[in-house]
N, C-alpha and C positions, 0 to 999 in steps of 0.2 A: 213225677218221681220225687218222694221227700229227702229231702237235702240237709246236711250235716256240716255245718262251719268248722271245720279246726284248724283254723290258721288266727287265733287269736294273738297270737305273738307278733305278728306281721302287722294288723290291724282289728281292733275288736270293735264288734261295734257299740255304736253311742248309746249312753243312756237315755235312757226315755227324757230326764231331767235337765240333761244336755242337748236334746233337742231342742225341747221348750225353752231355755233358756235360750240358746241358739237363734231360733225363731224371734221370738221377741225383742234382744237385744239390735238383730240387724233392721227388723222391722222402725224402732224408737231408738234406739240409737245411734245413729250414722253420720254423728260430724265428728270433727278432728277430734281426739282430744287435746291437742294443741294450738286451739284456737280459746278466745276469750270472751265469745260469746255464750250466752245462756248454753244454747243445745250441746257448745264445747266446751263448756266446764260440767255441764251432766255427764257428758260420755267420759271425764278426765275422772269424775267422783267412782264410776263406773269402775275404769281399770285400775283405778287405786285400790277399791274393796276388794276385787278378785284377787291383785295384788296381796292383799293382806292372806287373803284365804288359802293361797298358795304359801305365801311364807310361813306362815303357823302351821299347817300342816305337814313341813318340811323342817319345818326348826329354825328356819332363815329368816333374816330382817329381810322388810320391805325396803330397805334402802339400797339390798345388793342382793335385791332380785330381779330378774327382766326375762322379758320374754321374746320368743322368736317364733319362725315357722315351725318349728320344730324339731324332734331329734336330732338330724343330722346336722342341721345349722347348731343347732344348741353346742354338740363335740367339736365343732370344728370354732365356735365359738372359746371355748373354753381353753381348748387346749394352743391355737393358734393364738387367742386374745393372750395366753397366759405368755407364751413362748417371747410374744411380741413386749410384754408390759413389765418383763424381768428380765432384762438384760444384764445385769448384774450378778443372776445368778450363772451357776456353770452350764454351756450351751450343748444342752444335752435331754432328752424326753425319754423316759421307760417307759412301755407298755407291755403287758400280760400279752401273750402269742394269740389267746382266742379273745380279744377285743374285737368289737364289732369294728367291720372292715370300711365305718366312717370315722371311725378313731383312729383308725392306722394311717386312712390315708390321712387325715389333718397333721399328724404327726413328721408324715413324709415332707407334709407341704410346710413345715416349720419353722422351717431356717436352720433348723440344729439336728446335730446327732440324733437318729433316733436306734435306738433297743428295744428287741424282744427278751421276755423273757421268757423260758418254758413251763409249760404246765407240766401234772401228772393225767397219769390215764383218765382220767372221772374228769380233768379239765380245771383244774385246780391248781391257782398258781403257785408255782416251788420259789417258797418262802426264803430260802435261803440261797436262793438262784437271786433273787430280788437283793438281799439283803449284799450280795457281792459286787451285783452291777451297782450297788448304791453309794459304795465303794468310791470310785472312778467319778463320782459326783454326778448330779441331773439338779433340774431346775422341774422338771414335773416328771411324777409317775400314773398314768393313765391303770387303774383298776374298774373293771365292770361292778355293779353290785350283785347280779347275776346274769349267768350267759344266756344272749338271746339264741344258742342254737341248741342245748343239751342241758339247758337250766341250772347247773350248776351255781351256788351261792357262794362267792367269794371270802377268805378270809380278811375282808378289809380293816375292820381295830389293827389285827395284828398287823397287816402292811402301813397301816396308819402309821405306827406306833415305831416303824425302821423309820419312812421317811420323816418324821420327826425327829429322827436321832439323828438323821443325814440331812438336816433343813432343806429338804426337799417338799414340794406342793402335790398336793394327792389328789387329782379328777377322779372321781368317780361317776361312771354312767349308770345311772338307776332308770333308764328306761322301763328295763322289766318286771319293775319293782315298784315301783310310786304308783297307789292306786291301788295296788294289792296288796302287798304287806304294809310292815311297821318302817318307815322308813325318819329315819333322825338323823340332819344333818349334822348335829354336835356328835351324837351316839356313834360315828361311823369314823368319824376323827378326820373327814375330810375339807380338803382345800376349797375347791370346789364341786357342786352336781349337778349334774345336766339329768332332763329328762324331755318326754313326749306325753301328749294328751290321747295320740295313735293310740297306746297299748291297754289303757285302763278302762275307756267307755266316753272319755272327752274331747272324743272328734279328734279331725284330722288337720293338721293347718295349725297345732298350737304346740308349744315346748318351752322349755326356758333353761334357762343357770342363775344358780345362787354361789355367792362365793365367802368367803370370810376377808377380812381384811387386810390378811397378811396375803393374802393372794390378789396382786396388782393384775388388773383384766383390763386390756385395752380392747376396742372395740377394732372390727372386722369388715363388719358394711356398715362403710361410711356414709354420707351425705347430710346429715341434718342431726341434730342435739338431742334427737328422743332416747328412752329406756336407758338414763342417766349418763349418756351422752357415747355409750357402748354398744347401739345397734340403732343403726339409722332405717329409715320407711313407716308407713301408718302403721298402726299395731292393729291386729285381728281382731277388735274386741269381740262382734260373736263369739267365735271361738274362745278367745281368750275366757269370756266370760264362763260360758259352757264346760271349761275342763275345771275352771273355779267349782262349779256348782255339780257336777259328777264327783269331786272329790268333797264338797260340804255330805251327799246322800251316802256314798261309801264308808268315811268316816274311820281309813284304813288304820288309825292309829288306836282305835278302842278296841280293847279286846273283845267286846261283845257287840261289833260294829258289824253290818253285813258284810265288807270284803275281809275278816276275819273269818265271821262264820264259815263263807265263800272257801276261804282258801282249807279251811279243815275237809270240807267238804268236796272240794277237788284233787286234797292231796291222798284220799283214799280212793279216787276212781287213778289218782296217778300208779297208785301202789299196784292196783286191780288189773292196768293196761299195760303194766312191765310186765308181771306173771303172767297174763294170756298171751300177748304178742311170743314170745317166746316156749309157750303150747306151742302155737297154731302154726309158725314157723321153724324149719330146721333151716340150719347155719343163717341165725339171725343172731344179732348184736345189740342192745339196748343201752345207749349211754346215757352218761353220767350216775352221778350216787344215787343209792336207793334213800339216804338220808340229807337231807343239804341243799335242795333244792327245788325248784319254783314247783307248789304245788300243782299247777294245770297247763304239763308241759310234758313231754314224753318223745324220745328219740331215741331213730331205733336205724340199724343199717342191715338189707339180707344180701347176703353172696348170690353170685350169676344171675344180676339184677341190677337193669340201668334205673337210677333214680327220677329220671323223668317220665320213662316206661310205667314207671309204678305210681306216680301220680297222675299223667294222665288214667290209668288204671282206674285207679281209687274216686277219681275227678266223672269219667262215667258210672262209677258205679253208685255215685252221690256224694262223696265224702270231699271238702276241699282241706289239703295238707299242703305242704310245703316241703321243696325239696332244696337241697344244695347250699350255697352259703349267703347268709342276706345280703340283699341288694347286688347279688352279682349271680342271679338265677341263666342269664343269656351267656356267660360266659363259656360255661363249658368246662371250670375249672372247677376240681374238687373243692371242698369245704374245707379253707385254712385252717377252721376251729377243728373238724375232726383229725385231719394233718397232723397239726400243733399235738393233739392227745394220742396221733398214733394207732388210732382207730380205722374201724372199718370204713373205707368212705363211697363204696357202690352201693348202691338200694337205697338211699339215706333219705329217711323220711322225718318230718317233724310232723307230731301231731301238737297242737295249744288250744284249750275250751277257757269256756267261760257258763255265766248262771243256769245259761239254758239249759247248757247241754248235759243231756241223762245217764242212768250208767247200761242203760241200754242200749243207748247211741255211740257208748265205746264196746261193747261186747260186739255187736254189728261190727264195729270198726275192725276190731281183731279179726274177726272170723272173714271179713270181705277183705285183709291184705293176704292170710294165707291163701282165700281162693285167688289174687289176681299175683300171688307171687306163683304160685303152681303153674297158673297158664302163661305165666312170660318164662319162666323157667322148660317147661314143654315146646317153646318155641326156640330153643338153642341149638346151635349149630349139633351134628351127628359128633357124637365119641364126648361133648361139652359134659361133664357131671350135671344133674338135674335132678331135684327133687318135684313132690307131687305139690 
């Protein structure tokens, strides 16, 4: 049976470029780079260049970049490192309600105050919800650059531009974002950004934070003086190197780069997949904006319909989706990000593509959830409402 990826947001896969580079580097590369011998000052030259190519295309210096396993460590990197390294400031952390829920929890585990703040419907942080808690004083406010569950693109300048007013430090997580769009760490006005090589095509196992210098970052795992003395253990360089070289072939900052072209060209199968899912379904929901957000992303929730029902569903009928809130798929608990917005949260599916994927692999899509929402809907208790 031919098979349909759309959990690119979750994990996409590796570049072709990223493999080879991948391959190779673990192959001739493999001593420390903190050793001083020949093979350990090659593999040091190594993570320095990738280094470079990461901070230039983020906007960041190579002196307050560093890398980790990735996303998750990266936010909790960020935001704990920041909590811990500014004591000074007022003991207190904001974040936006639909932060991904390894933002929150770092946040929890901070030592200080933490606040949410509310979004609106579409998942958009309320600007002047933020501008009150800023109020009351914080020492960081945690903004996504867009949401990993309903794609939503944040208004960060203008959150930038309070916590500057209220010298506050501004995280921002561009996980969903680096790699695919234009991403500028000056342009966004933040403190710091974390991100992942999971989401763009540069493997799994690699992430990092760049910060500016007003944002004091103490380090988290501890044990030894590497990645400027703020994350201790070997550094990945495959990996490392690999999500370097998927971002030199993408090239997300030119406008006539392929993950440009890419994203024109996804965000007209995204336009294509809101209007049919809601054909093909009655009492179905498609969140977030029709304008604002992540081109190759598409979330939708139908009534009398368990969201795992409907991925396994979709799961035999070829299509792989995602349901529920990241990283906390086993719990059992609705999705905080749809919660926070107010929105529908049974049937909640996410669909995410990437280059492969055709707009005939999203017509299929639509037309194979009405059929498997129809038969778990048919299967509902006698007098339940049901559609075909």
């Amino acid at each position: 049976m031919e098979r349909s990826y759309l959990d690119h947001a979750s994990a996409s896969p590796p570049h072709p470029a990223a493999i080879a580079a991948y391959s190779q580097v673990a192959d001739q590369f493999f001593a420390d780079p903190t050793r001083r011998h020949r093979e350990g000052r090659a593999a040091r030259d190594l993570l320095e260049q990738a280094r470079g190519v990461v901070a230039k295309t983020l906007g960041g210096s190579p002196d307050r970049c560093l890398f980790t396993s990735g996303g998750t460590e990266a936010v909790h990197l960020a935001v704990r490192g920041a909590a811990r390294a500014n004591r000074t400031r007022p003991a207190r952390v904001i974040s936006a309600a639909v932060e991904h829920s390894a933002v929150l929890a770092a946040a929890d585990q901070s030592g200080v105050e933490h606040v949410r703040v509310p979004v609106d419907r579409v998942g958009r942080i309320d600007l002047d919800a933020l501008r009150q808690a800023l109020r009351a004083g914080a020492l960081l406010v945690n903004l996504q650059h867009a949401n990993h569950e309903v794609g939503t693109i944040q208004p960060v300048r203008e959150a930038a531009a309070l916590c500057r007013e209220a010298d506050a430090l501004l995280h921002v997580d561009a996980c969903q974002t680096i790699g695919r769009l234009p991403v500028s760490f000056d342009d966004l006005g933040a403190d710091l950004l974390s991100w992942s090589a999971a989401k763009f095509g540069g493997g799994r196992g690699s992430g990092g934070v760049l910060w500016w210098p007003r944002a004091r970052l103490a380090g988290v795992l501890t044990g030894d003086e590497r990645e400027h003395r703020r994350r201790s253990g070997l550094e990945h360089l495959p990996g490392i190197v690999a999500a370097a070289e998927a971002l030199l072939q993408l090239r997300p900052n030119d406008p006539e780069g392929p993950a440009a072209e890419e994203a024109e060209r996804a965000d007209t199968l995204r336009r294509r997949l809101r209007e049919r899912l809601t054909q093909t379904v009655e009492d179905l929901a498609v969140h977030g904006p029709e304008d604002g957000a992540l081109p190759h992303l598409v979330a939708a929730s139908a009534l009398y319909v368990e969201g795992q029902a409907l991925v396994d569903g979709l799961d035999r009928a070829g299509f792989a989706v995602h349901s529920g809130s990241s990283c906390a798929t086993t719990s059992g608990e609705p999705s905080h990000v749809l919660v926070a917005m107010h929105a529908l949260t049974h049937g909640h599916i996410r669909a995410s593509w990437g280059p492969d994927t055709t707009a005939a692999e999203l017509e299929a899509f639509a037309t194979t959830v009405g059929d498997v929402v129809g038969q778990l809907r048919a299967h509902l208790a006698p007098g339940t409402r049901s559609h075909r």
